[in-house]
Residue frames relative to the residue before (quaternion, step in Angstrom):
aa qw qx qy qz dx dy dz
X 1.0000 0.0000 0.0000 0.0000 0.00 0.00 0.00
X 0.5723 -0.5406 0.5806 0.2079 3.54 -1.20 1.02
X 0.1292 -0.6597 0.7228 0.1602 3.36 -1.48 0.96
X 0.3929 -0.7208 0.5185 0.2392 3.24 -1.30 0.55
X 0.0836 -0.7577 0.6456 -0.0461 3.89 0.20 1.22
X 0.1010 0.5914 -0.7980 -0.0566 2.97 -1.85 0.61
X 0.1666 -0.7472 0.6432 -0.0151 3.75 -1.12 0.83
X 0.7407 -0.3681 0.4530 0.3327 3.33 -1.88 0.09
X 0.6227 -0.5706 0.3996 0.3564 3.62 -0.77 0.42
X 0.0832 0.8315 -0.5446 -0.0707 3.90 -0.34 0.38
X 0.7456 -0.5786 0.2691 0.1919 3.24 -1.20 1.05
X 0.5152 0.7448 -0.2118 0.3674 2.67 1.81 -1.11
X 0.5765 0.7489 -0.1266 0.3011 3.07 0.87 -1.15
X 0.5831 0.3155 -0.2744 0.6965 3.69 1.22 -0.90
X 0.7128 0.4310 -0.3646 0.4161 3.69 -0.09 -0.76
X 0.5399 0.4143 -0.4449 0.5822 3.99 0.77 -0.55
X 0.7243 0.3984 -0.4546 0.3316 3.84 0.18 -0.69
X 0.6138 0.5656 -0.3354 0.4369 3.47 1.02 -1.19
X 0.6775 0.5061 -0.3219 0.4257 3.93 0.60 -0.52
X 0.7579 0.3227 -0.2614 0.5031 3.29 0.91 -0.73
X 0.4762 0.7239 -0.3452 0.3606 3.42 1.19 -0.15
X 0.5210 0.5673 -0.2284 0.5955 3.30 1.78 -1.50
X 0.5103 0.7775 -0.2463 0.2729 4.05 0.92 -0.88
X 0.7573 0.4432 0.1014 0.4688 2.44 0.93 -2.21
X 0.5966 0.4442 -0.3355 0.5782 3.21 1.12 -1.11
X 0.6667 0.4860 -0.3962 0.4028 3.88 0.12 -0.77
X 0.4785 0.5053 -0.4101 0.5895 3.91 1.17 -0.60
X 0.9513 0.2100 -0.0400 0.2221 2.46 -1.02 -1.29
X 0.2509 -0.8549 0.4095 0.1964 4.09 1.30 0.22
X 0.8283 0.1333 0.0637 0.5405 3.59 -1.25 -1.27
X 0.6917 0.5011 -0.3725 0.3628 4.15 0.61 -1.04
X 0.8020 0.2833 -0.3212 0.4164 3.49 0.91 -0.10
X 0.5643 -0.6391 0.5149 0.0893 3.27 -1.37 1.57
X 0.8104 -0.2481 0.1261 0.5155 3.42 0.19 -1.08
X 0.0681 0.8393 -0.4558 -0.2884 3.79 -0.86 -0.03
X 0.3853 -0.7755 0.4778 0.1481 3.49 -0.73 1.21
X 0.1908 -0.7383 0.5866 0.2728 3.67 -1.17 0.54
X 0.3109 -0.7224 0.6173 -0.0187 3.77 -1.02 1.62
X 0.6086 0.4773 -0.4717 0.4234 3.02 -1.35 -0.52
X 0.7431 -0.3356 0.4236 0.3946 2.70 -2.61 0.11
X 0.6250 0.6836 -0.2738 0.2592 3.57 0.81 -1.25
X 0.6374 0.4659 -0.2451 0.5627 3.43 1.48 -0.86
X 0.6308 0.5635 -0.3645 0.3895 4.00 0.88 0.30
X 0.1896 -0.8467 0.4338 0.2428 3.32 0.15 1.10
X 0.6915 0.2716 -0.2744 0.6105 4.11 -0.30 1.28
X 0.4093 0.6725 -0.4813 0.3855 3.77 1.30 0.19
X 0.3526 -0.6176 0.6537 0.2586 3.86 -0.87 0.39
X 0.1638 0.9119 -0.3708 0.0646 3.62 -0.31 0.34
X 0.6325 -0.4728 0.4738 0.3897 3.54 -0.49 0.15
X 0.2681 -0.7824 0.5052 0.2464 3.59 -0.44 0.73
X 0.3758 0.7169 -0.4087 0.4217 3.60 1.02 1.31
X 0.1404 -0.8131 0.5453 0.1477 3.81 -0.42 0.79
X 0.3517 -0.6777 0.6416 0.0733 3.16 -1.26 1.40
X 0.0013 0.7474 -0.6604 0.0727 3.43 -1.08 1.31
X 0.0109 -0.8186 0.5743 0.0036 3.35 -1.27 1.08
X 0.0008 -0.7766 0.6208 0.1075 3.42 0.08 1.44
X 0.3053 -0.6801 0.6462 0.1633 3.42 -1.57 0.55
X 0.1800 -0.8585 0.4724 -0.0857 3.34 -0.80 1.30
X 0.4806 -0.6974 0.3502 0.4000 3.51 -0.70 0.84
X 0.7665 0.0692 -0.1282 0.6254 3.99 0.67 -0.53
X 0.4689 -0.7100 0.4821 0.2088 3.56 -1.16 1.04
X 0.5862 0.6557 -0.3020 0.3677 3.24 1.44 -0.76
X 0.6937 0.5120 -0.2965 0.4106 3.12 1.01 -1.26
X 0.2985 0.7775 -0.5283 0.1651 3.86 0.88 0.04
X 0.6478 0.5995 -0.3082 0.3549 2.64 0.36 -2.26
X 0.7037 0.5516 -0.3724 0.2487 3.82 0.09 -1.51
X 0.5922 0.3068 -0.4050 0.6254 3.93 1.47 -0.62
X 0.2941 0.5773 -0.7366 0.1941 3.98 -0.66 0.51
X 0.6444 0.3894 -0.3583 0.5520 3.54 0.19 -0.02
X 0.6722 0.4088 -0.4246 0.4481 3.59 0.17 -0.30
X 0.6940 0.5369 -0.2821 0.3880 3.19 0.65 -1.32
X 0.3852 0.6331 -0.2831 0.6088 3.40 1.65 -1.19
X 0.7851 0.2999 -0.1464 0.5218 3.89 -0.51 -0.60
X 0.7285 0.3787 -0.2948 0.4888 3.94 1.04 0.05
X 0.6074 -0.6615 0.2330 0.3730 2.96 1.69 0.18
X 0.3141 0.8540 -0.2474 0.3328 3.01 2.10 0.43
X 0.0633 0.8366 -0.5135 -0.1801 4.00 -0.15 -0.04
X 0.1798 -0.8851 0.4223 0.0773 3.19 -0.15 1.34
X 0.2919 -0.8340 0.4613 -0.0803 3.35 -0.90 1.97
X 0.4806 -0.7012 0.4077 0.3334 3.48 1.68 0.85
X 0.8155 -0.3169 0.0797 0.4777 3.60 -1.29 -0.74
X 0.1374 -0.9032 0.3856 0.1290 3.19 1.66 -0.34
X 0.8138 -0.4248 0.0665 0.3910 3.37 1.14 1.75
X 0.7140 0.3243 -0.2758 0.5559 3.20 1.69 0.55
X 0.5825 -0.6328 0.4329 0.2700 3.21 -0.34 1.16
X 0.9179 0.1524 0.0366 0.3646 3.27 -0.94 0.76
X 0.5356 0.4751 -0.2266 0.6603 3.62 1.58 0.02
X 0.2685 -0.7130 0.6472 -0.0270 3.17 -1.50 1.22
X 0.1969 0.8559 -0.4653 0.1101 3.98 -0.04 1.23
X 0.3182 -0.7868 0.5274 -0.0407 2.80 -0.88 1.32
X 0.0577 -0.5528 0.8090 0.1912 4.51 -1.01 0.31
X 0.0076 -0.4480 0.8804 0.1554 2.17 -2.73 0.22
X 0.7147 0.4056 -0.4166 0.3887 3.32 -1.85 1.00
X 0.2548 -0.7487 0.5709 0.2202 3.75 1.01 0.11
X 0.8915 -0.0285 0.0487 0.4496 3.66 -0.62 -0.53
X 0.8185 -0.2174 -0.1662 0.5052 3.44 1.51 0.28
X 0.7187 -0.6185 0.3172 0.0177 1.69 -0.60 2.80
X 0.1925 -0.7124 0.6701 0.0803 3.51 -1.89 0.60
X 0.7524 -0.1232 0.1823 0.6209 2.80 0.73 -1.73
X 0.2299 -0.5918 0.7715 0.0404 3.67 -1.34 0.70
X 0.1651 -0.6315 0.7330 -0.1914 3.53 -0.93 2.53
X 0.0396 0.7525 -0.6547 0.0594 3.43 -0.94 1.83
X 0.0200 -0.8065 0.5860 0.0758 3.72 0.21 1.15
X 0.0919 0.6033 -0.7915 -0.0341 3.53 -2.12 0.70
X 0.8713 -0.2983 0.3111 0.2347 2.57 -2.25 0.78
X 0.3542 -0.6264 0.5415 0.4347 3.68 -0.76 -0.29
X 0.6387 0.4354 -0.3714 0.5142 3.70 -0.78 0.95
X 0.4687 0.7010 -0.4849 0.2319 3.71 0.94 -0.50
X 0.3105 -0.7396 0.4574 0.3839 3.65 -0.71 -0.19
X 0.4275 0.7771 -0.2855 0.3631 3.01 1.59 0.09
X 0.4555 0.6176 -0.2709 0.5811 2.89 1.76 -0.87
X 0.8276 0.2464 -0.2915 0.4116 3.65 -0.20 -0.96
X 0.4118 0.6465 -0.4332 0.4740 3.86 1.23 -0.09
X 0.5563 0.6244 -0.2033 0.5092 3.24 0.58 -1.28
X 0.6173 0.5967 0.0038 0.5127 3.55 -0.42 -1.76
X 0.8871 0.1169 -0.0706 0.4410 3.73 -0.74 -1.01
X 0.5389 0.4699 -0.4758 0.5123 3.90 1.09 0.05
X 0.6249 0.6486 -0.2645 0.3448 3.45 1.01 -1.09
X 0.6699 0.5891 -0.1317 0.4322 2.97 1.11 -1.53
X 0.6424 0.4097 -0.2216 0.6086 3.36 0.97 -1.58
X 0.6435 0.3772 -0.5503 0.3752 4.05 -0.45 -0.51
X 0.5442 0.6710 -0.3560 0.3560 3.59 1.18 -1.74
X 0.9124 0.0780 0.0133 0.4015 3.71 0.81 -0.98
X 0.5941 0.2986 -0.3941 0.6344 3.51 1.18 1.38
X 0.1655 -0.8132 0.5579 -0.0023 3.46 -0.32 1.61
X 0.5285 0.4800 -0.4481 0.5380 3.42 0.64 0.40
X 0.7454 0.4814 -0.2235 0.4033 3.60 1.12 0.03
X 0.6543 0.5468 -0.1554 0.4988 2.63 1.77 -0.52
X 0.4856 0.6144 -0.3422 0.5191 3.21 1.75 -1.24
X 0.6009 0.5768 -0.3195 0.4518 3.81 0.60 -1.54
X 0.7927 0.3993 -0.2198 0.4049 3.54 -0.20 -1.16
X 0.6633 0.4764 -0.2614 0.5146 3.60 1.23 -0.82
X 0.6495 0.5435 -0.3391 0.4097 3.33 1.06 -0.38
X 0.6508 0.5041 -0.3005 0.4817 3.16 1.34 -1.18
X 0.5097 0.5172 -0.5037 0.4680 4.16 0.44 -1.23
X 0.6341 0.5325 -0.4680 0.3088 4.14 0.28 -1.71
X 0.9105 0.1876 -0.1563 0.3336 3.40 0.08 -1.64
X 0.4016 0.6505 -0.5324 0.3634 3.62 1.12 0.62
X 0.6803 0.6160 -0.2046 0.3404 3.02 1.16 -1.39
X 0.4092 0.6407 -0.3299 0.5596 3.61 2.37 -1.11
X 0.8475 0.3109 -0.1779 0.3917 3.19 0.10 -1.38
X 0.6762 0.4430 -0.2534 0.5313 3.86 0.95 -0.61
X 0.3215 0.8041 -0.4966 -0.0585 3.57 0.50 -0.56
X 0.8204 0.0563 -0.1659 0.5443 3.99 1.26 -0.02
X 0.4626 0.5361 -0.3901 0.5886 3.12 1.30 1.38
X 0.2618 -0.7611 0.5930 -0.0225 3.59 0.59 1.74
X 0.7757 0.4034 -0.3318 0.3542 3.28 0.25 -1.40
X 0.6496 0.6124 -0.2075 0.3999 4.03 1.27 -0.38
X 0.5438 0.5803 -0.2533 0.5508 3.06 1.85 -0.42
X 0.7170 0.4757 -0.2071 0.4655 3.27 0.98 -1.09
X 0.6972 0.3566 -0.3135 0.5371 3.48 0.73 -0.43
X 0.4144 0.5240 -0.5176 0.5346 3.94 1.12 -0.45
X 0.8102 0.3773 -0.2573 0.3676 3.90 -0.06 -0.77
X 0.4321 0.7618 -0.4469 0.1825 3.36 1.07 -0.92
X 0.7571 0.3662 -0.2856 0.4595 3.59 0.02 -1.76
X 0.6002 0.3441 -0.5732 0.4390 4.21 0.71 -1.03
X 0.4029 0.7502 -0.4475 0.2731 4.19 0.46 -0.49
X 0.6997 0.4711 -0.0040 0.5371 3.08 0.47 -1.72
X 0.6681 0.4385 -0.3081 0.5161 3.97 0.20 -0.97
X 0.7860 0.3379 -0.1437 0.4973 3.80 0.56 -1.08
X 0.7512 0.1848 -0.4134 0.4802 3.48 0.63 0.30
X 0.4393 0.4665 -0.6001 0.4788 3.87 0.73 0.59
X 0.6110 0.5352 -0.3266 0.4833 4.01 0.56 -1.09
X 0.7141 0.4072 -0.2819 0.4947 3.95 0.82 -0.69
X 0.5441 0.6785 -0.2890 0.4000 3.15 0.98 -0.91
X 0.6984 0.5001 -0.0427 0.5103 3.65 1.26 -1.40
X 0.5779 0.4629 -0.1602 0.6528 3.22 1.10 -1.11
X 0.6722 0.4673 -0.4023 0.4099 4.03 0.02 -0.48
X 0.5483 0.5037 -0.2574 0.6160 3.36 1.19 -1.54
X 0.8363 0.3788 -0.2846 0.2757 3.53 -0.64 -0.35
X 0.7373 0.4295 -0.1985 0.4821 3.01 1.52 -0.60
């Protein structure tokens, strides 16, 4: 069973993305466009899961599937659309996790969802402090109950990426 950890931001965290980023690009070649670091992990002062969120953006979604084996050999477990339309996610680390690789098409809106939560935590610290507080004590109170953490966060979820969502546009 999975504990549910949430820690202090750690430096580590851009450099783990940048290394595995170099990874991915070597997989996967010409098909990726850009890859962004998400997640709590990409906020610098973010409390966060000690999991990196990666989001490479790719020119044809279809063509994923064809690197499952590679990824598979990179230590990748590949989890198909894994409840999101249109989105290609991958773990590494089975029970402790490294990184979590959500790839879409170029053009997705997911992409700018993504992207504009990031952006907005990145640049309202009173929002971030909030949200970091909350992941901390869900995680007290949830600590092997993933599926409780996530809904403990859901609604601050929702409030901060409709508010980013608005704020991105405008800005």
């Amino acid at each position: 069973m999975r504990r549910v950890e949430v820690c202090a931001h750690n430096e580590e965290w851009s450099l783990m993305f940048s290394e595995e980023a170099e990874k991915l690009k070597l997989i996967f070649g010409d098909e990726i466009v850009d890859i962004h670091h998400i997640g709590s992990t990409s906020v610098p002062g973010l409390k966060a899961k000690p999991i990196v969120d990666m989001m490479p953006v790719v020119r044809n979604i279809a063509c994923v599937d064809t690197y499952n084996q590679e990824m598979q050999m990179n230590g990748y477990e590949p989890k198909g659309e894994n409840g999101i339309s249109g989105r290609r996610y991958f773990q590494k680390g089975g029970n402790n996790r490294s990184h979590h690789i959500h790839i879409y098409q170029n053009g997705s809106k997911e992409i700018k969802r993504h992207l504009a939560f990031r952006d907005y935590l990145q640049t309202h610290p009173d929002v971030k402090k909030s949200y970091g507080d909350l992941k901390e004590k869900l995680a007290q109170q949830f600590p092997y109950d993933i599926e409780s953490y996530i809904d403990g966060k859901e609604r601050l979820v929702k409030e901060i990426e409709e508010k980013a969502l608005n704020w991105y546009k405008d800005s």
